[in-house]
PyMOL Python script that loads the backbone (N, CA, C, O; Angstrom):
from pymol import cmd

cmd.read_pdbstr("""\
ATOM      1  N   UNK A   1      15.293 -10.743  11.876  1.00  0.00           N
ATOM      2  CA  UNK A   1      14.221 -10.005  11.271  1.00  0.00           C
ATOM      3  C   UNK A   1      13.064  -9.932  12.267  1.00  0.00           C
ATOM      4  O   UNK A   1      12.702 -10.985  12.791  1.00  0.00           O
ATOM      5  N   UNK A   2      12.366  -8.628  12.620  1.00  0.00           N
ATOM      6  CA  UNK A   2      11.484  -8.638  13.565  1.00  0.00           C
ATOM      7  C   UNK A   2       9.940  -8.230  12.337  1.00  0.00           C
ATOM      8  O   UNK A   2      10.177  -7.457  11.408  1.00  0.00           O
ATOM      9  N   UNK A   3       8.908  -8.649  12.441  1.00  0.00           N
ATOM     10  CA  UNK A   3       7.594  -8.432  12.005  1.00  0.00           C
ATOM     11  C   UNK A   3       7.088  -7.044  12.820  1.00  0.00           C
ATOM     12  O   UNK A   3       6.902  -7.030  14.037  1.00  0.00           O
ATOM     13  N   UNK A   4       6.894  -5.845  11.912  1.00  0.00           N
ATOM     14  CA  UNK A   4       6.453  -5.011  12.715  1.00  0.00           C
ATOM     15  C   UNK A   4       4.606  -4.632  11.437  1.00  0.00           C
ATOM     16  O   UNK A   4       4.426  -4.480  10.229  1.00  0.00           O
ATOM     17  N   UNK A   5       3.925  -4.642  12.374  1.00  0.00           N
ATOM     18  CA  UNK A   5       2.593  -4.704  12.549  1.00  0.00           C
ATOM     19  C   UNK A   5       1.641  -3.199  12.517  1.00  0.00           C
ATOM     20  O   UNK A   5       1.459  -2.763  13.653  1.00  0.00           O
ATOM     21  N   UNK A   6       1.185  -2.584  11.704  1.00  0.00           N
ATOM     22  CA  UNK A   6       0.103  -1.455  11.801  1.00  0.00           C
ATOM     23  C   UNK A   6      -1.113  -1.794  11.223  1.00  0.00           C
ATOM     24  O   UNK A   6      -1.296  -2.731  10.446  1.00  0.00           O
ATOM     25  N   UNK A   7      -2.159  -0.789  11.736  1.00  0.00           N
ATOM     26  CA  UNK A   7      -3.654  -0.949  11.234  1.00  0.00           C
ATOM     27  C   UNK A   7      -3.279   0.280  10.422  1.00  0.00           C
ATOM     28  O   UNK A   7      -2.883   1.419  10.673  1.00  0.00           O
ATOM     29  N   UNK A   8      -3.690  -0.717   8.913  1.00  0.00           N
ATOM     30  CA  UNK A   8      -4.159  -0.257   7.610  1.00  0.00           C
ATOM     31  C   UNK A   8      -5.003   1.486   7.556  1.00  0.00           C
ATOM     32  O   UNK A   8      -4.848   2.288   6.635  1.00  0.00           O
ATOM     33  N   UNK A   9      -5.673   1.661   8.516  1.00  0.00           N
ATOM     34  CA  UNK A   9      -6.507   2.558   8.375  1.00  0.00           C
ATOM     35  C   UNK A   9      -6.233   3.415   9.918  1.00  0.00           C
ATOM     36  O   UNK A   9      -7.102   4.056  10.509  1.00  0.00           O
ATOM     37  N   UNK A  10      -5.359   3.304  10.194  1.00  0.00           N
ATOM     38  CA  UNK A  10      -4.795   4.283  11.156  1.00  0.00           C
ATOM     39  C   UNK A  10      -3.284   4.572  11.074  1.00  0.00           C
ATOM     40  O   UNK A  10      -2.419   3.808  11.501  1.00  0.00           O
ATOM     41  N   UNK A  11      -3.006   6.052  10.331  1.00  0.00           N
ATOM     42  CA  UNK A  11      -1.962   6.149   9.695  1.00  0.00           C
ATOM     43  C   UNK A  11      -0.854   6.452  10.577  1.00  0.00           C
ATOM     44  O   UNK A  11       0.314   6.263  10.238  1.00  0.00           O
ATOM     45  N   UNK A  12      -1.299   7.056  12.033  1.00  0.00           N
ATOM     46  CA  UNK A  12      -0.346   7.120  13.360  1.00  0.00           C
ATOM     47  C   UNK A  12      -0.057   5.688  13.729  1.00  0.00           C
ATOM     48  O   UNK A  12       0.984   5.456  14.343  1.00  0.00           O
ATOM     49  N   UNK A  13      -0.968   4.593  13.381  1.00  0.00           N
ATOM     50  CA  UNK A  13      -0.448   3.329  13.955  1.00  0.00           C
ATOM     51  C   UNK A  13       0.388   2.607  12.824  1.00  0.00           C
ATOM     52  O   UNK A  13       0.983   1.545  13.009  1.00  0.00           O
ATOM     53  N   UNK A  14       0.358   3.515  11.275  1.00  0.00           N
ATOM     54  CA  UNK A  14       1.601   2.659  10.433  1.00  0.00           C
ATOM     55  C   UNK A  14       2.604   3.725  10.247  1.00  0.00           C
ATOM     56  O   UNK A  14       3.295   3.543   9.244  1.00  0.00           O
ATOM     57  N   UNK A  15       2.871   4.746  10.903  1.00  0.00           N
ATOM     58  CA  UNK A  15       3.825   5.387  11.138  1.00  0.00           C
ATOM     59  C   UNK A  15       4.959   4.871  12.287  1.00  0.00           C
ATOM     60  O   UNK A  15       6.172   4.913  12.082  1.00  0.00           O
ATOM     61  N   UNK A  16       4.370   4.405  13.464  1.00  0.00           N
ATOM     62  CA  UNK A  16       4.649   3.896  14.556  1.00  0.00           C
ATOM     63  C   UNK A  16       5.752   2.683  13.983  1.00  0.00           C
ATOM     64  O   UNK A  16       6.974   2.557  14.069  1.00  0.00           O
ATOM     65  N   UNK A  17       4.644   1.860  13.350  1.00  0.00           N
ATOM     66  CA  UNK A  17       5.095   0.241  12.763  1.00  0.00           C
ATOM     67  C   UNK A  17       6.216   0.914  11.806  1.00  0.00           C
ATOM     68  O   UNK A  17       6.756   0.044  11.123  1.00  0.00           O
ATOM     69  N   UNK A  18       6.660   2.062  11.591  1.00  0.00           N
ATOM     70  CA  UNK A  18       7.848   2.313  10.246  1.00  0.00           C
ATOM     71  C   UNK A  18       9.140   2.387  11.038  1.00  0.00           C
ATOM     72  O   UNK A  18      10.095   1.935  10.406  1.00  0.00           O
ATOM     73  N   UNK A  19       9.469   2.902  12.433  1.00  0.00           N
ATOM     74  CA  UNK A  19       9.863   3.361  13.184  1.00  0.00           C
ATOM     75  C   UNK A  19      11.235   1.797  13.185  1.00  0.00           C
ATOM     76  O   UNK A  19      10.884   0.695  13.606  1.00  0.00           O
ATOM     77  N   UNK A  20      12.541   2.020  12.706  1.00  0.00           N
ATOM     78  CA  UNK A  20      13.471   1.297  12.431  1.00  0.00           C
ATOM     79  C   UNK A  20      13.646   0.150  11.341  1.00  0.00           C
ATOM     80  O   UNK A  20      14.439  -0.791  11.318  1.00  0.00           O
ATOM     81  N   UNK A  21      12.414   0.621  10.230  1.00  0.00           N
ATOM     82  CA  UNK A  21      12.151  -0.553   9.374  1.00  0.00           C
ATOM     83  C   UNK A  21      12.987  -0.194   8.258  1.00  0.00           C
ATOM     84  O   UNK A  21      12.920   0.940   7.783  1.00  0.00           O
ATOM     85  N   UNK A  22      13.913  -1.226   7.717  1.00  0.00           N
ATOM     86  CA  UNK A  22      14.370  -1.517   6.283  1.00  0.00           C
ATOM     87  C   UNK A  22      13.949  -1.296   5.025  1.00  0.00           C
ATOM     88  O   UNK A  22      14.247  -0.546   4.095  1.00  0.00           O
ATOM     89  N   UNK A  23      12.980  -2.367   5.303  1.00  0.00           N
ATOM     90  CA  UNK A  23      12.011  -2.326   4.196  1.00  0.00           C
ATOM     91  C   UNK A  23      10.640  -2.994   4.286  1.00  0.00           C
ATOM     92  O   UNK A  23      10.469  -3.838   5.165  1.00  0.00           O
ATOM     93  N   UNK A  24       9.620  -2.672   3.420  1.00  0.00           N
ATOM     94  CA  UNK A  24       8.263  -3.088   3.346  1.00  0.00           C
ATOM     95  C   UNK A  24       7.961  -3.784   2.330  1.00  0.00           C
ATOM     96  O   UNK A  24       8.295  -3.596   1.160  1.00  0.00           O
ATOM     97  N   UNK A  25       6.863  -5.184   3.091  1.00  0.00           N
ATOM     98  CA  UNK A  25       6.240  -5.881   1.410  1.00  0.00           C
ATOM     99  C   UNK A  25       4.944  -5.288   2.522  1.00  0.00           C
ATOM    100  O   UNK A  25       4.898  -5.144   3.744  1.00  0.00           O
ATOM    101  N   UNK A  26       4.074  -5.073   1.525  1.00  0.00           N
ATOM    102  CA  UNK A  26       2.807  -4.263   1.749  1.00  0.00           C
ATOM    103  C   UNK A  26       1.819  -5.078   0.708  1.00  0.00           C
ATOM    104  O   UNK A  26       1.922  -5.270  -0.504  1.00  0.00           O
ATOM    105  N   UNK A  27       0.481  -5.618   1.995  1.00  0.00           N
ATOM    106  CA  UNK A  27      -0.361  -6.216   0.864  1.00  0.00           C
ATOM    107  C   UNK A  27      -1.898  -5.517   1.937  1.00  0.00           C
ATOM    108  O   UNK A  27      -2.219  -5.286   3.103  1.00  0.00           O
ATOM    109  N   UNK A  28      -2.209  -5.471   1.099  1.00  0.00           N
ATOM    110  CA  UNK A  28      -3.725  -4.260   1.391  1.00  0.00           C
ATOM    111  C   UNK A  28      -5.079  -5.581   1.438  1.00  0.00           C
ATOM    112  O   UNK A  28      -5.081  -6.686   0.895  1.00  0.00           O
ATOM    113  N   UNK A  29      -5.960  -5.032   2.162  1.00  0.00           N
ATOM    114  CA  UNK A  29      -6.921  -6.244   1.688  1.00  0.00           C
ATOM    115  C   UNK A  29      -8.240  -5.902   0.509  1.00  0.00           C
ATOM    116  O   UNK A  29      -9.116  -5.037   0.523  1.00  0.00           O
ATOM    117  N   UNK A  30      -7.955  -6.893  -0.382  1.00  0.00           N
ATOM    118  CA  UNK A  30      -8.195  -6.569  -1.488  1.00  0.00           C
ATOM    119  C   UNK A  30      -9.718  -6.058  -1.876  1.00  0.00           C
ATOM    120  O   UNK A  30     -10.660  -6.660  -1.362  1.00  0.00           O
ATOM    121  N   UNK A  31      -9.911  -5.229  -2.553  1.00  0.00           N
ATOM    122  CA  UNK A  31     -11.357  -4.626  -2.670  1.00  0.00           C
ATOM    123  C   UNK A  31     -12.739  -5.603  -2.840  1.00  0.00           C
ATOM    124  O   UNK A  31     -13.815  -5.571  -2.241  1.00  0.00           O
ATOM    125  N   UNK A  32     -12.168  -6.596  -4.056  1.00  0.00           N
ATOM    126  CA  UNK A  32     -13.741  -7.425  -4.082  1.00  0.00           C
ATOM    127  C   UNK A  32     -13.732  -8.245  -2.820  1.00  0.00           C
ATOM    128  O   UNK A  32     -14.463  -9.223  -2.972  1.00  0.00           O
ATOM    129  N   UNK A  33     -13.197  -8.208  -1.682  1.00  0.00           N
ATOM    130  CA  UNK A  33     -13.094  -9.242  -0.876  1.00  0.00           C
ATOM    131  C   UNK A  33     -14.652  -8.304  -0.136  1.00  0.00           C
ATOM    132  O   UNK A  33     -15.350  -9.005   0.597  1.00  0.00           O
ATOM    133  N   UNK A  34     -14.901  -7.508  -0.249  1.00  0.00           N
ATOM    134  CA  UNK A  34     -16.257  -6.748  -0.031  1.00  0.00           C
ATOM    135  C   UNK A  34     -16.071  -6.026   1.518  1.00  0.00           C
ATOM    136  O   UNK A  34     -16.867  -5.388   2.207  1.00  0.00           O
ATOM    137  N   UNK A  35     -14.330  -6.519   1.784  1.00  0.00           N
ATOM    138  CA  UNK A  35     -14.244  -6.341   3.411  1.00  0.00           C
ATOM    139  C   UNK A  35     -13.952  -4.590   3.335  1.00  0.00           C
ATOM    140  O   UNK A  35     -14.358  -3.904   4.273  1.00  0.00           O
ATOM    141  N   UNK A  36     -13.216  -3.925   2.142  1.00  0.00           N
ATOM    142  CA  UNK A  36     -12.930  -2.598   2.349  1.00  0.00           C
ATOM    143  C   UNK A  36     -13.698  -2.327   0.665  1.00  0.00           C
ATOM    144  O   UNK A  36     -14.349  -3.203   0.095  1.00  0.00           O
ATOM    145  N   UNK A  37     -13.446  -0.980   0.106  1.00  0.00           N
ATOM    146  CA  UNK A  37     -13.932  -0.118  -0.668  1.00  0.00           C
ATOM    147  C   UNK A  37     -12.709  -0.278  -1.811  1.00  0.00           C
ATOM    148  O   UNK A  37     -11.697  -0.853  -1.411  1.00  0.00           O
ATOM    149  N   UNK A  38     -12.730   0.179  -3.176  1.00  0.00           N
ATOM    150  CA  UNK A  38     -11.777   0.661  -4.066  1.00  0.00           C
ATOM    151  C   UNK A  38     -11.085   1.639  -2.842  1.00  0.00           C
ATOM    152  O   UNK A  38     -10.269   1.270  -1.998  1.00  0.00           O
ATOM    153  N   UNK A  39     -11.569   2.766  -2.985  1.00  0.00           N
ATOM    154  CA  UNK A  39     -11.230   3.727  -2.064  1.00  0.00           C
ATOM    155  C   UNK A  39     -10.524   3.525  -1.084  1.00  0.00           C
ATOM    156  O   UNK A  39      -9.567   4.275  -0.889  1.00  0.00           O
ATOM    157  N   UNK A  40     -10.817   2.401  -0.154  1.00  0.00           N
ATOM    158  CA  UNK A  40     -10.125   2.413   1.051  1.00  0.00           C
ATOM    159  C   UNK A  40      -8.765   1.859   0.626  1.00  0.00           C
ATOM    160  O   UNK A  40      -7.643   2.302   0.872  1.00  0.00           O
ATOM    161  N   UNK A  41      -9.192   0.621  -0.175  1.00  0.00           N
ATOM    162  CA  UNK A  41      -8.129   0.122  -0.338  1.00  0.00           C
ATOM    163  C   UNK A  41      -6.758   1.256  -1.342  1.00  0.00           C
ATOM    164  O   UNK A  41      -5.558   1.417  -1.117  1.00  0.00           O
ATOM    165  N   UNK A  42      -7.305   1.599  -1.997  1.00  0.00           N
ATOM    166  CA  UNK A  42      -6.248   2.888  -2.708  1.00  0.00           C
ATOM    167  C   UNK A  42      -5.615   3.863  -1.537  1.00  0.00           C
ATOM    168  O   UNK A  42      -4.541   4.463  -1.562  1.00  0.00           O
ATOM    169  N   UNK A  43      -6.902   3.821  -0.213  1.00  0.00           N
ATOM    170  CA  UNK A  43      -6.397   5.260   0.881  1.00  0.00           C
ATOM    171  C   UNK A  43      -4.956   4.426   1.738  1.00  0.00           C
ATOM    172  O   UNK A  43      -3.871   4.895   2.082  1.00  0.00           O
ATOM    173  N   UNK A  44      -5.589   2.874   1.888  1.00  0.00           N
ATOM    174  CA  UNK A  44      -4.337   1.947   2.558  1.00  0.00           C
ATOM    175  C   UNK A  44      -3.292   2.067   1.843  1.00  0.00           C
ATOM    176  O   UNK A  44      -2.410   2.736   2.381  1.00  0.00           O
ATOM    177  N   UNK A  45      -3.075   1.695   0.897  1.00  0.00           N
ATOM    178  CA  UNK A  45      -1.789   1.931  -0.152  1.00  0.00           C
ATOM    179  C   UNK A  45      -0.810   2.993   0.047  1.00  0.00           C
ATOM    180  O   UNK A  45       0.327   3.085   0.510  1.00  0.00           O
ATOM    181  N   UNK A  46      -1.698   3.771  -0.485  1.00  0.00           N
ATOM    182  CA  UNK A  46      -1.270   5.288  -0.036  1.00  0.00           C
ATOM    183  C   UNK A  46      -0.581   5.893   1.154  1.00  0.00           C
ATOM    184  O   UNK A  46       0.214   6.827   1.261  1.00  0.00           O
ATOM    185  N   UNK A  47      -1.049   5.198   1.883  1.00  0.00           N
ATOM    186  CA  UNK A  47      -0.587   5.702   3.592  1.00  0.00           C
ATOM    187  C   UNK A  47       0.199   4.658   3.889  1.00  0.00           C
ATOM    188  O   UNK A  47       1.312   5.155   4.060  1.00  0.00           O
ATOM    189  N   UNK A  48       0.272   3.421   4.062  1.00  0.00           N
ATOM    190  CA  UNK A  48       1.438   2.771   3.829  1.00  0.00           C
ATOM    191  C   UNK A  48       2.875   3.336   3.181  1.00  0.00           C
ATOM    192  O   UNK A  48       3.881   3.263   3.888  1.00  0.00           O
ATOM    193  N   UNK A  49       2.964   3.870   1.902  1.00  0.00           N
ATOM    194  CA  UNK A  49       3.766   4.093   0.636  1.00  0.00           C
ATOM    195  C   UNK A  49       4.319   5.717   1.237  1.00  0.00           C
ATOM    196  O   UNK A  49       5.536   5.891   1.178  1.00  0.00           O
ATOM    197  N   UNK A  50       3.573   6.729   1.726  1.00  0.00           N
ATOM    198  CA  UNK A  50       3.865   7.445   2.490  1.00  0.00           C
ATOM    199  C   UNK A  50       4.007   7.793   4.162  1.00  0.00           C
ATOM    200  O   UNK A  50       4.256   8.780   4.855  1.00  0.00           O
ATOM    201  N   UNK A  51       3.745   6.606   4.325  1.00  0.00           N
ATOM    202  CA  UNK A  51       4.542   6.373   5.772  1.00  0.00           C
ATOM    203  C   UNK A  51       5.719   5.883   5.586  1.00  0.00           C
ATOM    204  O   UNK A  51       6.552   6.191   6.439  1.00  0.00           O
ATOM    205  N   UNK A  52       6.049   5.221   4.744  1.00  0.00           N
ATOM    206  CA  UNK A  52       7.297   4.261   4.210  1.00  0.00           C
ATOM    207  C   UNK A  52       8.431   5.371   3.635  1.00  0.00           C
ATOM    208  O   UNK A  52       9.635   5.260   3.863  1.00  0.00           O
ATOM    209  N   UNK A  53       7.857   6.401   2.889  1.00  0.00           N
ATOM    210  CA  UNK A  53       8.648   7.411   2.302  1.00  0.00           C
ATOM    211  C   UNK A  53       9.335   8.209   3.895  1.00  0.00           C
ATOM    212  O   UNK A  53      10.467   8.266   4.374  1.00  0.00           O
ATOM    213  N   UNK A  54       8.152   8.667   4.277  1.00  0.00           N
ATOM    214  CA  UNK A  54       8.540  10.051   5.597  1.00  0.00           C
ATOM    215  C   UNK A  54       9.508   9.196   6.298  1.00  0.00           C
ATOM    216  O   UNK A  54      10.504   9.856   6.595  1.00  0.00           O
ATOM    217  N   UNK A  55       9.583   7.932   6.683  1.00  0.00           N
ATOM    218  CA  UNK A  55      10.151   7.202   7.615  1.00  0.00           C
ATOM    219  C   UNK A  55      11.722   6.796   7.146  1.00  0.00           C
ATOM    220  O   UNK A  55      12.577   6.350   7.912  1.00  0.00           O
ATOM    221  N   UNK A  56      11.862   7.005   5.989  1.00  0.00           N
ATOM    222  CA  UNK A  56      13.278   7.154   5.196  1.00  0.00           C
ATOM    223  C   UNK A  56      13.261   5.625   4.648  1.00  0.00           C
ATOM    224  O   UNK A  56      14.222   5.466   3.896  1.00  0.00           O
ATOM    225  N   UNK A  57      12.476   4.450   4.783  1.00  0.00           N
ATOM    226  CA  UNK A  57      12.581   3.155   4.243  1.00  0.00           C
ATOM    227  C   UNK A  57      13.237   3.195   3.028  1.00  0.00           C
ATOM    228  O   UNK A  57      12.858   4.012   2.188  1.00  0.00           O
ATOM    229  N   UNK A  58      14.283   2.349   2.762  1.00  0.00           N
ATOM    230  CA  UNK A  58      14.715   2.102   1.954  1.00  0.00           C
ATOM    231  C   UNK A  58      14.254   1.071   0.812  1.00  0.00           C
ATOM    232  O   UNK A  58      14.570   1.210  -0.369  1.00  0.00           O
ATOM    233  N   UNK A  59      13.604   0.201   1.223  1.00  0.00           N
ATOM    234  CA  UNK A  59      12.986  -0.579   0.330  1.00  0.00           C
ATOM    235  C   UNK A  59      11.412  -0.627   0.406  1.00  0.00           C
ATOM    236  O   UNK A  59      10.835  -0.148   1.382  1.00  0.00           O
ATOM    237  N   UNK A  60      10.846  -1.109  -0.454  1.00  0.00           N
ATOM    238  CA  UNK A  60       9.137  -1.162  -0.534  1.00  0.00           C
ATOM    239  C   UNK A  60       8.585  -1.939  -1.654  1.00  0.00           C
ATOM    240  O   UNK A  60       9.085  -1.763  -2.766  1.00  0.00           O
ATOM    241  N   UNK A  61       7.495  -2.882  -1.489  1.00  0.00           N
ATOM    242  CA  UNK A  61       7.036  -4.157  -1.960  1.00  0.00           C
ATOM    243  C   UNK A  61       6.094  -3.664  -2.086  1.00  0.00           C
ATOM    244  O   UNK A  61       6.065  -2.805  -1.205  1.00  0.00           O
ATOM    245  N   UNK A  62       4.756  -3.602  -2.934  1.00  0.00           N
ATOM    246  CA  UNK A  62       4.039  -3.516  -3.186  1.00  0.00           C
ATOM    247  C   UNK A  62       2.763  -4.761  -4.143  1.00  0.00           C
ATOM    248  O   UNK A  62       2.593  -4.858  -5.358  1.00  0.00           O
ATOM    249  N   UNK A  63       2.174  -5.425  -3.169  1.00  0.00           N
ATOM    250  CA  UNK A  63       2.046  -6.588  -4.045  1.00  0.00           C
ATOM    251  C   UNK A  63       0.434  -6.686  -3.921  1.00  0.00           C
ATOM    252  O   UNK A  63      -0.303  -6.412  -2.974  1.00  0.00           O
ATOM    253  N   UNK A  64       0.115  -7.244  -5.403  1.00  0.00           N
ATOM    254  CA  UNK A  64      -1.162  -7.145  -6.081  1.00  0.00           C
ATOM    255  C   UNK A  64      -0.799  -8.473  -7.114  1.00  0.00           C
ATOM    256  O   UNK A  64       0.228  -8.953  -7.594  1.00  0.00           O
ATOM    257  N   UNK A  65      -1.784  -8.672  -7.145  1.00  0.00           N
ATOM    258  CA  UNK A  65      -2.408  -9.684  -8.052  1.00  0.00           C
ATOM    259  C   UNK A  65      -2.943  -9.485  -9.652  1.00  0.00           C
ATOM    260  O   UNK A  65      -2.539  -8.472 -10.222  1.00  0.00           O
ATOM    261  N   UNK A  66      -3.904 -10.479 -10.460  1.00  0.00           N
ATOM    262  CA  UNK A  66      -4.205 -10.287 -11.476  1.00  0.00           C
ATOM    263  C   UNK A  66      -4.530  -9.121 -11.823  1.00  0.00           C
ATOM    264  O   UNK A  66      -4.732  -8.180 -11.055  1.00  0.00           O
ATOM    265  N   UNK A  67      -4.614  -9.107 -13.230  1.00  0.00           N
ATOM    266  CA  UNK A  67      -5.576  -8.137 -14.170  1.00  0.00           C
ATOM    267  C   UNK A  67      -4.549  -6.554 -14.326  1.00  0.00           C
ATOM    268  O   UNK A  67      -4.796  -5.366 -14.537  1.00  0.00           O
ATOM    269  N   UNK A  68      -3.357  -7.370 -14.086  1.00  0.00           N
ATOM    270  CA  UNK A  68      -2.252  -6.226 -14.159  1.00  0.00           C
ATOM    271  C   UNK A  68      -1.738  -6.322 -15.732  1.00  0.00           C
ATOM    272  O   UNK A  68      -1.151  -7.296 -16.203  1.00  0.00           O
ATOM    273  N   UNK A  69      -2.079  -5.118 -16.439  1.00  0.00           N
ATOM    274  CA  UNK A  69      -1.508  -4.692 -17.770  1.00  0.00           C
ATOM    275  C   UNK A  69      -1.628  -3.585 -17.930  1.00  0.00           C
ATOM    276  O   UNK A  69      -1.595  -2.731 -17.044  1.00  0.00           O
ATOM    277  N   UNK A  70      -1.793  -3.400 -19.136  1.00  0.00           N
ATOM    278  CA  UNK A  70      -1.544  -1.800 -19.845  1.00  0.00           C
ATOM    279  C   UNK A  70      -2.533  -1.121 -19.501  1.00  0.00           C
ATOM    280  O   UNK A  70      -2.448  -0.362 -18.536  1.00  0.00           O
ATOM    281  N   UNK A  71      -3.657  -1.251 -20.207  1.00  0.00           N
ATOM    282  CA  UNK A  71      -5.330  -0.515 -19.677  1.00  0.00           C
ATOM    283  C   UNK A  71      -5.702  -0.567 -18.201  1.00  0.00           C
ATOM    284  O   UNK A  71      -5.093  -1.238 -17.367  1.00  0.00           O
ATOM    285  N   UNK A  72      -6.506   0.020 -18.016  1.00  0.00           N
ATOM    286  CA  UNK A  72      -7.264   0.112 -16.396  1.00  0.00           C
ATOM    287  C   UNK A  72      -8.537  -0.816 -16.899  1.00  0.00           C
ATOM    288  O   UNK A  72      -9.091  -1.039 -17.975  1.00  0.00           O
ATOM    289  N   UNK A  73      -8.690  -1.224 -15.554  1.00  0.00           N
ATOM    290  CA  UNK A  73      -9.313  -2.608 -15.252  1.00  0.00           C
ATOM    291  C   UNK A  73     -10.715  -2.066 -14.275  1.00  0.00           C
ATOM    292  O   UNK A  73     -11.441  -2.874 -13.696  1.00  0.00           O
ATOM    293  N   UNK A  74     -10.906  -0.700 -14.228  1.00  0.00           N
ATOM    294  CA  UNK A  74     -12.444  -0.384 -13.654  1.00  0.00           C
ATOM    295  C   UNK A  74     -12.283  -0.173 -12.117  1.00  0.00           C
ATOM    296  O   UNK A  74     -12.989   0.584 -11.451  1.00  0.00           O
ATOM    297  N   UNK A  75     -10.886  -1.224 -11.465  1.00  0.00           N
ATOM    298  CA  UNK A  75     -10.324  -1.924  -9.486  1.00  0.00           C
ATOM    299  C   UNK A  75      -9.591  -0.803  -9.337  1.00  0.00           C
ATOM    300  O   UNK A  75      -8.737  -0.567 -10.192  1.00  0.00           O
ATOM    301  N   UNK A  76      -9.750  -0.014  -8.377  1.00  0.00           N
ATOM    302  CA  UNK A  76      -8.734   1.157  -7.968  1.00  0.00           C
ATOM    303  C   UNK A  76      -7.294   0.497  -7.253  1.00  0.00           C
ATOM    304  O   UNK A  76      -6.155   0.919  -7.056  1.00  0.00           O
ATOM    305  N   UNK A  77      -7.916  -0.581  -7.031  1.00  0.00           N
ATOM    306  CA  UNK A  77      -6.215  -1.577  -6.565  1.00  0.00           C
ATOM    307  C   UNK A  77      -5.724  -1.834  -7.614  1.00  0.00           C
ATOM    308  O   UNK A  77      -4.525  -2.076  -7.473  1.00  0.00           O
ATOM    309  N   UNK A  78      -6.181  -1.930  -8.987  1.00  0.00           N
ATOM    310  CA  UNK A  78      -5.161  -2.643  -9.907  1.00  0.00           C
ATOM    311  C   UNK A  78      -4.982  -1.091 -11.031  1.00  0.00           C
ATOM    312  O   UNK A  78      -4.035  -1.240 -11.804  1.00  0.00           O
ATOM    313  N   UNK A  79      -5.728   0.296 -11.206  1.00  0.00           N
ATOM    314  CA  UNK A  79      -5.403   0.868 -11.641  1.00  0.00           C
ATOM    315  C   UNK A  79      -5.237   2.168 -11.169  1.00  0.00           C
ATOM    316  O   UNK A  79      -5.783   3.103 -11.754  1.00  0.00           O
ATOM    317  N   UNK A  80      -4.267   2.405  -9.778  1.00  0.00           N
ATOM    318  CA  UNK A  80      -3.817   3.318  -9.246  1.00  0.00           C
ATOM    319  C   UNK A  80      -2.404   3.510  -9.144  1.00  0.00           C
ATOM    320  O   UNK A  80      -1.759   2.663  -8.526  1.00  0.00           O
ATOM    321  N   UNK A  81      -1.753   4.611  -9.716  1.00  0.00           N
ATOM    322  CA  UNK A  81      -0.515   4.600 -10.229  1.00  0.00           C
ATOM    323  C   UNK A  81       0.729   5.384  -8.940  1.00  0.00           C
ATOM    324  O   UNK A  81       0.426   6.127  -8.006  1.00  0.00           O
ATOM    325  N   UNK A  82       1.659   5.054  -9.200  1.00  0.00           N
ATOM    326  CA  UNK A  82       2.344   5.683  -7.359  1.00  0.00           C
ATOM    327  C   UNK A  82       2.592   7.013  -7.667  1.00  0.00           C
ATOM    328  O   UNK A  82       2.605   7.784  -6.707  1.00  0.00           O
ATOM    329  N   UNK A  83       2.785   7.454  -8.732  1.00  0.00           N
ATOM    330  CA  UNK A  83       2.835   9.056  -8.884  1.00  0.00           C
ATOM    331  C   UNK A  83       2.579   9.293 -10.467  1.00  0.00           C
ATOM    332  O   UNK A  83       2.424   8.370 -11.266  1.00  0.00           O
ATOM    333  N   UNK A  84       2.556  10.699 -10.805  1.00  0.00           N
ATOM    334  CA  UNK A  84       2.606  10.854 -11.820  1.00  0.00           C
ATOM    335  C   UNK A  84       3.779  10.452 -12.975  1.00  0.00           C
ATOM    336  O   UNK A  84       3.391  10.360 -14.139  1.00  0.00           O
ATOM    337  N   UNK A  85       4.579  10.317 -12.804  1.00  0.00           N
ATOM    338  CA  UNK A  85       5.947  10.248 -13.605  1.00  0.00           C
ATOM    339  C   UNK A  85       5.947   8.808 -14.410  1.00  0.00           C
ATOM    340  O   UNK A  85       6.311   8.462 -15.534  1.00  0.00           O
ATOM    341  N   UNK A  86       5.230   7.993 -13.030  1.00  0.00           N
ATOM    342  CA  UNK A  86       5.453   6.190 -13.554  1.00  0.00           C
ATOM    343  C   UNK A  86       4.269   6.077 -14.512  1.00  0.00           C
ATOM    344  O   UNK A  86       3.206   6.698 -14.508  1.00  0.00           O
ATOM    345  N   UNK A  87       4.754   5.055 -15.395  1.00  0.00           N
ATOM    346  CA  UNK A  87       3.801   4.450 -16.659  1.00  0.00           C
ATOM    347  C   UNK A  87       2.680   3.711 -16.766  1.00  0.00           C
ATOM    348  O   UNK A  87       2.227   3.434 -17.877  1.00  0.00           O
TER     349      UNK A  87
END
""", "prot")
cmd.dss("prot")
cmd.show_as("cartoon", "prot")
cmd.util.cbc("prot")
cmd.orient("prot")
């Protein structure tokens, strides 16, 4: 297993990092950490999840923490959905 490595916010450098990958666990840095935005952190996700798609990955991890249920929670990390279709 080799660790392949991109910056979050440069989507040519996690395109690069997709380049013979299996699969992805993907962890974003989290919004109240005050280091990124709701926003950014939803734009990281995003570009990760579609770099992962274009790149043909077969698998994908997506991992988050509390305050995960039914209602939205106010955190664009905990209430941003991967497409329309999912629940």
């Amino acid at each position: 297993m080799t660790l392949a490595v991109g910056d979050l916010s440069d989507r040519t450098s996690i395109d690069c990092a997709m380049v013979g990958v299996n699969g992805v666990f993907s962890v974003q840095t989290s919004s109240p950490s005050g280091l990124v935005s709701d926003e950014e952190e939803v734009a990281q996700g995003i570009a990760v999840t579609d770099s992962a798609y274009a790149a043909g990955v077969a698998h994908i991890v997506y991992s988050s923490g509390g305050a995960a249920g039914k209602g939205p929670t106010g955190m664009g990390h905990f209430d941003r959905r991967c497409c329309a279709t999912c629940s």
